[in-house]
Wavefront OBJ file of the C-alpha trace (Angstrom):
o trace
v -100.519 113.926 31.366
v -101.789 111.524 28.964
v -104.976 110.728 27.070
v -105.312 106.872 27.239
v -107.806 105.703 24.210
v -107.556 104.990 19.891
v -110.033 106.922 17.808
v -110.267 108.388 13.968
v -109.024 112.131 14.434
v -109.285 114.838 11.486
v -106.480 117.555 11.513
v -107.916 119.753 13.770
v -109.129 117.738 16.349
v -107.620 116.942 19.597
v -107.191 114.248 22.450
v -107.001 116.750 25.715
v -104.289 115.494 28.057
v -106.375 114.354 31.104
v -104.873 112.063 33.189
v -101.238 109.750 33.510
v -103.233 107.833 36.186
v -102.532 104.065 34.187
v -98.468 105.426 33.855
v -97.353 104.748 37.577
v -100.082 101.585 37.978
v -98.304 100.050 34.559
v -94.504 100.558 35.575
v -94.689 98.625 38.538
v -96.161 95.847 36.644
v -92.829 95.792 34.654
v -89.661 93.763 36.431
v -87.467 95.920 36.491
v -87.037 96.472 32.862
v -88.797 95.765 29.541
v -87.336 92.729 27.837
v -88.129 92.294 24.219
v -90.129 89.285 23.181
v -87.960 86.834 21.281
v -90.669 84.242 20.468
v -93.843 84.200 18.781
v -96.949 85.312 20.478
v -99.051 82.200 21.426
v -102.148 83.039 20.009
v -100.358 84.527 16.661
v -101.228 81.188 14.413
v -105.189 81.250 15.806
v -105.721 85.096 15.195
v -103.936 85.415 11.753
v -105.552 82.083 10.654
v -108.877 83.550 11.953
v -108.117 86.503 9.836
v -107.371 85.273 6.919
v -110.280 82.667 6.544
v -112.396 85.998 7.202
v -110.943 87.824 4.807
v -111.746 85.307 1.914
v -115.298 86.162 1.253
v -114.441 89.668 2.908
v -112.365 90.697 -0.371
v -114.649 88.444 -2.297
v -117.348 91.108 -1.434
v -115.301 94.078 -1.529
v -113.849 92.921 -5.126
v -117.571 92.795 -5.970
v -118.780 96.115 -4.626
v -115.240 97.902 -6.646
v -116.809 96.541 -9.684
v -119.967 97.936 -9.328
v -118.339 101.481 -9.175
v -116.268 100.900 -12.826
v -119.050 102.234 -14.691
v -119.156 105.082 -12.775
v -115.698 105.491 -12.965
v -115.707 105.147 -16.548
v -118.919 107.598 -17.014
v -117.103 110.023 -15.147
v -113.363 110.182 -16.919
v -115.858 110.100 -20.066
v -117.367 113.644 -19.268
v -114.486 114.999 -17.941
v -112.488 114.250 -21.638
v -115.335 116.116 -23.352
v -115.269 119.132 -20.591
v -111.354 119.454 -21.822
v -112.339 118.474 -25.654
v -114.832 121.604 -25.037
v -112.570 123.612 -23.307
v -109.861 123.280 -25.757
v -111.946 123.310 -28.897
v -110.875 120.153 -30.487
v -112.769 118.042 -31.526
v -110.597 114.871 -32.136
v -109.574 114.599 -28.950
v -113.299 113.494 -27.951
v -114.091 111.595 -31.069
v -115.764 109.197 -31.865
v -118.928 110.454 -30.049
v -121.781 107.669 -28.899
v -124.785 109.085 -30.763
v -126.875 107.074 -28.554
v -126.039 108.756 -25.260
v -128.226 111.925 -25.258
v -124.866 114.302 -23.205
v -122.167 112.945 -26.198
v -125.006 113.836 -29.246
v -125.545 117.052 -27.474
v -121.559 117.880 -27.342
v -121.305 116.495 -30.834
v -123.751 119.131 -32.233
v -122.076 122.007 -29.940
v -118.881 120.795 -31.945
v -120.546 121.114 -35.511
v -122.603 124.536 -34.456
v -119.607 126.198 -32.969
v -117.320 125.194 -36.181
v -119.725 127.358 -37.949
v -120.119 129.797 -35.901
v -116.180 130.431 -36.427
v -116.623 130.053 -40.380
v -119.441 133.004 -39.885
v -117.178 134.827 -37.573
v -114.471 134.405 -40.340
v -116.707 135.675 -43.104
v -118.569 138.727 -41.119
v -116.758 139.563 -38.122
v -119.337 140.618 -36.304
v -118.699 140.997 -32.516
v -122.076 139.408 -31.760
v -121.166 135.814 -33.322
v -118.109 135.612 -30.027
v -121.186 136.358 -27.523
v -122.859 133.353 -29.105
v -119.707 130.858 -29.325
v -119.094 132.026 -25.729
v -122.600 131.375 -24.567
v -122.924 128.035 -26.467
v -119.771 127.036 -24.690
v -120.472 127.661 -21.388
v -123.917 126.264 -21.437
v -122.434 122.878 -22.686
v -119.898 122.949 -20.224
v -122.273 123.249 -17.238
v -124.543 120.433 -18.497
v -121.550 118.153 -18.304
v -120.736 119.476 -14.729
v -124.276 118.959 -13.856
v -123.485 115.784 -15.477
v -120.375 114.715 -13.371
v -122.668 115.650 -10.246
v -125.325 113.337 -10.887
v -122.910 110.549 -11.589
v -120.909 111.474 -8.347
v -124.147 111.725 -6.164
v -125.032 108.199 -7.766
v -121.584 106.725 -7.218
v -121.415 108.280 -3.379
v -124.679 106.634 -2.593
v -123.615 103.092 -3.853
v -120.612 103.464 -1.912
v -122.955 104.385 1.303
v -125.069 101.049 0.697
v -121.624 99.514 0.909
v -120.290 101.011 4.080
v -121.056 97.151 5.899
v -118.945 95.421 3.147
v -116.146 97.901 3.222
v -115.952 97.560 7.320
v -115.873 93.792 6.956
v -112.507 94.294 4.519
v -110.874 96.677 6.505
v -108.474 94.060 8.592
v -107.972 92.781 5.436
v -106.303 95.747 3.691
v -102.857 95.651 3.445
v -102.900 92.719 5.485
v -100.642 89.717 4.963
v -102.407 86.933 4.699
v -101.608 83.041 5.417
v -101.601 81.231 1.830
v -102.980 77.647 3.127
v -106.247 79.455 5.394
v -106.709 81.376 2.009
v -106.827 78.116 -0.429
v -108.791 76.235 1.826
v -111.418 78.650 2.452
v -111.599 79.464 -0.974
v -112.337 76.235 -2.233
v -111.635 76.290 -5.604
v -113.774 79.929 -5.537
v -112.509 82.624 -8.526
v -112.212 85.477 -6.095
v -108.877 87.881 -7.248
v -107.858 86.926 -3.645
v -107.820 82.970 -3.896
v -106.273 83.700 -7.981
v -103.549 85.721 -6.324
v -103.263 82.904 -3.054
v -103.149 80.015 -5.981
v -100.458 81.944 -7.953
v -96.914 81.085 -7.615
v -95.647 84.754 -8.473
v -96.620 88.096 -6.716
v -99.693 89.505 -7.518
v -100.691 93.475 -5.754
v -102.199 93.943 -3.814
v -102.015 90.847 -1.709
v -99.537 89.351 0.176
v -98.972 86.241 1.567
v -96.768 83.759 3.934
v -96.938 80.205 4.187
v -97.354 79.634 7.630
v -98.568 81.723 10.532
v -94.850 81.672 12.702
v -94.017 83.324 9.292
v -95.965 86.493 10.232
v -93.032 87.506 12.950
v -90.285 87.198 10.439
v -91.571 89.840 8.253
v -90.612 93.461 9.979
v -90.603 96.803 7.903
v -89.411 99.758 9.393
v -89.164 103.662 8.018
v -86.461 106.310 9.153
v -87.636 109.794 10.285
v -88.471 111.775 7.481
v -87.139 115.393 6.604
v -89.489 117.993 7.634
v -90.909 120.866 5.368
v -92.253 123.854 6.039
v -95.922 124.121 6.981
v -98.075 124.132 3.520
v -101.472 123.359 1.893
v -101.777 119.982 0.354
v -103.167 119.023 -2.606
v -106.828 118.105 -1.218
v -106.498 121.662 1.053
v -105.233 119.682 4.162
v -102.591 121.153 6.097
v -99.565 119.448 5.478
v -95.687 119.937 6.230
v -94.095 120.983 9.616
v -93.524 117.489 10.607
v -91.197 114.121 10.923
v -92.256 110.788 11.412
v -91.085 107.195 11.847
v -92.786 103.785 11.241
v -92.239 99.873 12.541
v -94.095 97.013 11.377
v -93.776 93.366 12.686
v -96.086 90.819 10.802
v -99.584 92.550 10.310
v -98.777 95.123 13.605
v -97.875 98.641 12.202
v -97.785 101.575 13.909
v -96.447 105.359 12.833
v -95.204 107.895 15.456
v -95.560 111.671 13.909
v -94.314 115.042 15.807
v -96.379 117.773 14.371
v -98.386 120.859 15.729
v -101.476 120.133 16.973
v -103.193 123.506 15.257
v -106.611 124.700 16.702
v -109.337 127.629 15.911
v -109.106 129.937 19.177
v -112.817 130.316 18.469
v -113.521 126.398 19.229
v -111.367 126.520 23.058
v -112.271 128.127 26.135
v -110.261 131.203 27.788
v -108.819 128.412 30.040
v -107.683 126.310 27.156
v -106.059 129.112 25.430
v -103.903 130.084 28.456
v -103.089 126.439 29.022
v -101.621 126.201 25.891
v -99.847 129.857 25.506
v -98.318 128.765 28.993
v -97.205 125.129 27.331
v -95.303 127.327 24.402
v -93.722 129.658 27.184
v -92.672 126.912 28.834
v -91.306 125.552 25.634
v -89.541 128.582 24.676
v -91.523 128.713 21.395
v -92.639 131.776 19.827
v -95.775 131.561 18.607
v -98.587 134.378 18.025
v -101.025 133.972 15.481
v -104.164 135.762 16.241
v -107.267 133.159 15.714
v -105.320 129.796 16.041
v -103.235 128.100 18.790
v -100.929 125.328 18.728
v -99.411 122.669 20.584
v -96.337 120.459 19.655
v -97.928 117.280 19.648
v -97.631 113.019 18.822
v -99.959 111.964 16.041
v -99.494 107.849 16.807
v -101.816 105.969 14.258
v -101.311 102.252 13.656
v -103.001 99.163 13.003
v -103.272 96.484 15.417
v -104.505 92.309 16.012
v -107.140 91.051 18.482
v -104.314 90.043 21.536
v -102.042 87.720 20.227
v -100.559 86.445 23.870
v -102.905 87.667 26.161
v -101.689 91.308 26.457
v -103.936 93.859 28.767
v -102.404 97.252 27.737
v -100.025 99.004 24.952
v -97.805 101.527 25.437
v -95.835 103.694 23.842
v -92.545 104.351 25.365
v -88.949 105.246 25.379
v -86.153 103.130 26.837
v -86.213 99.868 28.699
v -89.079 101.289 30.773
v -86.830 101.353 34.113
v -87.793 104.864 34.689
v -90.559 107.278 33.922
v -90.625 105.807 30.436
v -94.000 105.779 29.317
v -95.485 108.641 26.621
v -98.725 107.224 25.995
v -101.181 103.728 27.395
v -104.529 102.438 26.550
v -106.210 99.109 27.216
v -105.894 96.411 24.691
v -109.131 95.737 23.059
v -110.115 94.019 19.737
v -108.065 95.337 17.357
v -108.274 97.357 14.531
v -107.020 100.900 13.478
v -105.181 103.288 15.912
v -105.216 106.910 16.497
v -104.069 108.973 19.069
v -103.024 112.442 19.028
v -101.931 114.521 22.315
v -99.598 117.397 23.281
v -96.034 116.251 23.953
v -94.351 117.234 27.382
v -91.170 119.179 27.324
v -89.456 115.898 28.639
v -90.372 114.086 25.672
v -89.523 116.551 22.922
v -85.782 116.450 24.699
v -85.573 112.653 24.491
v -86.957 112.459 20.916
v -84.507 115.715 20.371
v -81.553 114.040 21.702
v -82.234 110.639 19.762
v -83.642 108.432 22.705
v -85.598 105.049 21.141
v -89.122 105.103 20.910
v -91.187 101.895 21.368
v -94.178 100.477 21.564
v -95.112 97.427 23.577
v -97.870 95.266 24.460
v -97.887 94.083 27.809
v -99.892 91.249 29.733
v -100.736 92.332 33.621
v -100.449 89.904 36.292
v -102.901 87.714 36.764
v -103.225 87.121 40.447
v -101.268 89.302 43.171
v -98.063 89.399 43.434
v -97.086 88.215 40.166
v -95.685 90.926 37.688
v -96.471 91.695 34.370
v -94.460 90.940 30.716
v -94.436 92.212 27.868
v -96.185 90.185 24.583
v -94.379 91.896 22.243
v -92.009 94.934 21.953
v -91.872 97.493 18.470
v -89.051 99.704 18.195
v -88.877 102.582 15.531
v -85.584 103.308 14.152
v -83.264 106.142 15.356
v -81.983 107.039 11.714
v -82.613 110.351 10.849
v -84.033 111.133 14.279
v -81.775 113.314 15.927
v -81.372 115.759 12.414
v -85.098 115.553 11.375
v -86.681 116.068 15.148
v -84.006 118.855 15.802
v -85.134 120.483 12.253
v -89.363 120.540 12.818
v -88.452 121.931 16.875
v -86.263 124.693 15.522
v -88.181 125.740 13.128
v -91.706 125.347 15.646
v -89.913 127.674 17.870
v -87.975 130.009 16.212
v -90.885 132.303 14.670
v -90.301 130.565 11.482
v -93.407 127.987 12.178
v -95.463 130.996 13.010
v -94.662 133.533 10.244
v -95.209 130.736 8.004
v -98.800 130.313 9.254
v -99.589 133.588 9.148
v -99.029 133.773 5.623
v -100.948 130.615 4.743
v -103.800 132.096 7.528
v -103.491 135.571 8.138
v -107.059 135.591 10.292
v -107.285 131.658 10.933
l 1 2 3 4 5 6 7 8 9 10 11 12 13 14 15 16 17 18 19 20 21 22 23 24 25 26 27 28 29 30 31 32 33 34 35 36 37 38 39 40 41 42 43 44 45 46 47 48 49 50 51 52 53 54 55 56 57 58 59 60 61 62 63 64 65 66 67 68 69 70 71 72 73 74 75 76 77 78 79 80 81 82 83 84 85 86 87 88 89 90 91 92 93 94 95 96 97 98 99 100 101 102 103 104 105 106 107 108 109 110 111 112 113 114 115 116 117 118 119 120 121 122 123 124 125 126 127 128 129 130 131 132 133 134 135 136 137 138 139 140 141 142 143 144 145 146 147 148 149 150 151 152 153 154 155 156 157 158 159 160 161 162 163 164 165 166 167 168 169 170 171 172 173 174 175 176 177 178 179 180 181 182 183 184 185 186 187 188 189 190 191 192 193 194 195 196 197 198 199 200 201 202 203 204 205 206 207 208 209 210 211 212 213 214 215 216 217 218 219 220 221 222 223 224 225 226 227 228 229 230 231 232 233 234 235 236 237 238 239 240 241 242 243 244 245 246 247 248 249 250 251 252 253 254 255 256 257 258 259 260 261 262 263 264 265 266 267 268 269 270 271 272 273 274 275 276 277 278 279 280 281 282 283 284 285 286 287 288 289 290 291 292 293 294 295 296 297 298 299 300 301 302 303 304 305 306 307 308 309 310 311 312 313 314 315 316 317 318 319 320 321 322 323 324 325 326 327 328 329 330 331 332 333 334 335 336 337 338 339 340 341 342 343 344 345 346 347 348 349 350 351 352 353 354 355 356 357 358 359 360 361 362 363 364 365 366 367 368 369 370 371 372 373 374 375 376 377 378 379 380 381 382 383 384 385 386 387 388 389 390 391 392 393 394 395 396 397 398 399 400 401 402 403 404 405 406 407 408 409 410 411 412 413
């Protein structure tokens, strides 16, 4: 059972396994076995030229918009160096004050009333001159977090206005881009994008080839990371209990993740509940919390072209697809960012367990009867570290471990 679609998923949400009905439809359009593609897509040089003409006054605009938000940047690291100067009583660290900004006169005279508060405090010591220092202090220190606010608030809403600009960069992030599209749509333009095209040494963050047929020479790949036990990140995201790979061939990425999928009892029906107590008995996995259930799951998050030869479908897959290969499908649309996240059947936590490739293909269906399909082009993660890392996270999911762990970081959900 498979969910079949990309969308933007937070931790705790979930694509319910519905249907597998594409899996069988899509082998059979396979000869026999999945070949990879040797040669360049054919529409490769017209969709990365495309993109990177678009992504000249794209950048151009986000550059712009990133420049607008300096001052509020700035405004902000300002206040929080006099919260600390405040905090720690010294003044020099916060010096020289701007006299004409009404917040930095008002923490300059909290400075030069609390010194002599202290000389008073020295002289007397009366009990009553602390109450006031203490006061004073926290008073100042709330106008600058009521400060910070404001400027946040500001800085949010600026960023809002320039939801449409940041959109149009997106395909352009971390893209790499083709040098002569670049210089020729720039057209002798200033933009940090056509300085950094025009530039004979590197310049972050862009990155560029010469021609498009370049684009398939440039692969990246990632081994499966060491898992750690379940914790709370820095931001107060879950993070931990997990091991993932990544590929990358020209400007497709993608990143396969085996986690647990965690989820509120509360938000799931009596029927979901059993369904997934029964998919942990199944499993063998011990697992008991009180408020939360979880899954073992694939978090599969990528980025991807418009088609670049024609391709009607991607899947993700093990082997050679000569058996019941396939993990996950969906239809090939217009590109853009990926994200899937489903349960994983006992069948593919043993292959991943037991090293078996994982890959993920685009594949053009037949176009009249009778003729089979082929694939576009074929994305294989690495197997190093696979068989240690995956065998670590599943012991450790269903051994107790995983779920006296949670308990401790949730004890009621």
């Amino acid at each position: 059972m498979r969910r079949e679609g990309h969308e933007c998923l937070s931790q705790e949400d979930i694509l319910r396994s519905t249907s597998r009905s594409l899996a069988p439809a899509l082998a059979l359009l396979i000869p026999g076995a999945l070949a990879a593609q040797d040669s360049t897509p054919a529409n490769l040089a017209e969709v990365e030229l495309a993109r990177s003409r678009a992504c000249v006054p794209a950048l151009a605009d986000l550059a712009e918009l990133e420049a607008s938000m300096e001052p509020f940047t700035r405004r902000v690291d300002r206040l929080n160096m006099l919260g600390r100067a405040v905090s720690l009583e010294k003044r020099q660290d916060a010096e020289p004050f701007d006299n004409d900004d009404p917040m930095e006169a008002s923490v300059a005279r909290w400075f030069s009333a609390d010194s002599a508060l202290a000389v008073r405090f020295l002289e007397e010591g009366d009990s009553t001159i602390l109450t006031q220092r203490t006061a004073a202090r926290t008073e100042v220190l709330d106008r600058l977090r009521m400060s910070i606010q404001d400027v946040s608030t500001e800085a949010q809403a600026s960023l809002d206005n320039g939801a449409a600009v940041q959109a149009a960069a997106e395909p352009c992030l971390g893209a790499i881009l083709i040098r002569s599209a670049v210089l020729e749509e720039c057209g002798g333009e200033q933009h940090p994008v056509c300085e950094a095209a025009a530039a004979e040494e590197l310049q972050q963050p862009f990155l560029f080839v010469d021609a498009a047929d370049d684009l398939w020479d440039v692969e990246q790949y990632g081994p499966w990371g060491q898992p750690a036990p379940i914790q709370i990140g820095p931001n107060g995201e879950i993070d931990g209990a997990n091991t993932s790979a990544r590929a990358r061939i020209g400007n497709v990425g993608i990143q396969m993740t085996l986690r647990p999928l965690i989820r509120p009892r509360s938000e799931m029906s009596e029927e979901e509940a059993a369904q997934y107590q029964e998919n942990l008995d199944s499993l063998g996995f011990t697992f008991d919390h009180p408020t939360l259930a979880m899954a073992p799951a694939i978090d599969l998050q990528g980025t991807l072209p418009p088609p670049l030869g024609g391709e009607t479908h991607y899947l993700l897959h093990f082997g050679d697809l000569s058996g019941d290969d396939i993990i996950w499908s969906m239809e090939a649309a217009v590109g853009g960012p990926l994200r899937a996240v489903f349960p994983a059947r006992s069948s593919d936590l043993a292959r991943l367990r037991a090293g078996e490739t994982v890959s993920f293909s685009a594949i053009r269906a037949p176009d009249e009867e009778g003729s089979t399909g082929e694939a576009v082009f074929t994305l294989s993660l690495l197997q190093v570290g696979q068989i240690p890392n995956v065998g670590t996270l599943l012991d450790y999911l269903s051994d107790g471990s995983f779920n006296q762990d949670l308990r401790t970081l949730f004890p009621s959900g």
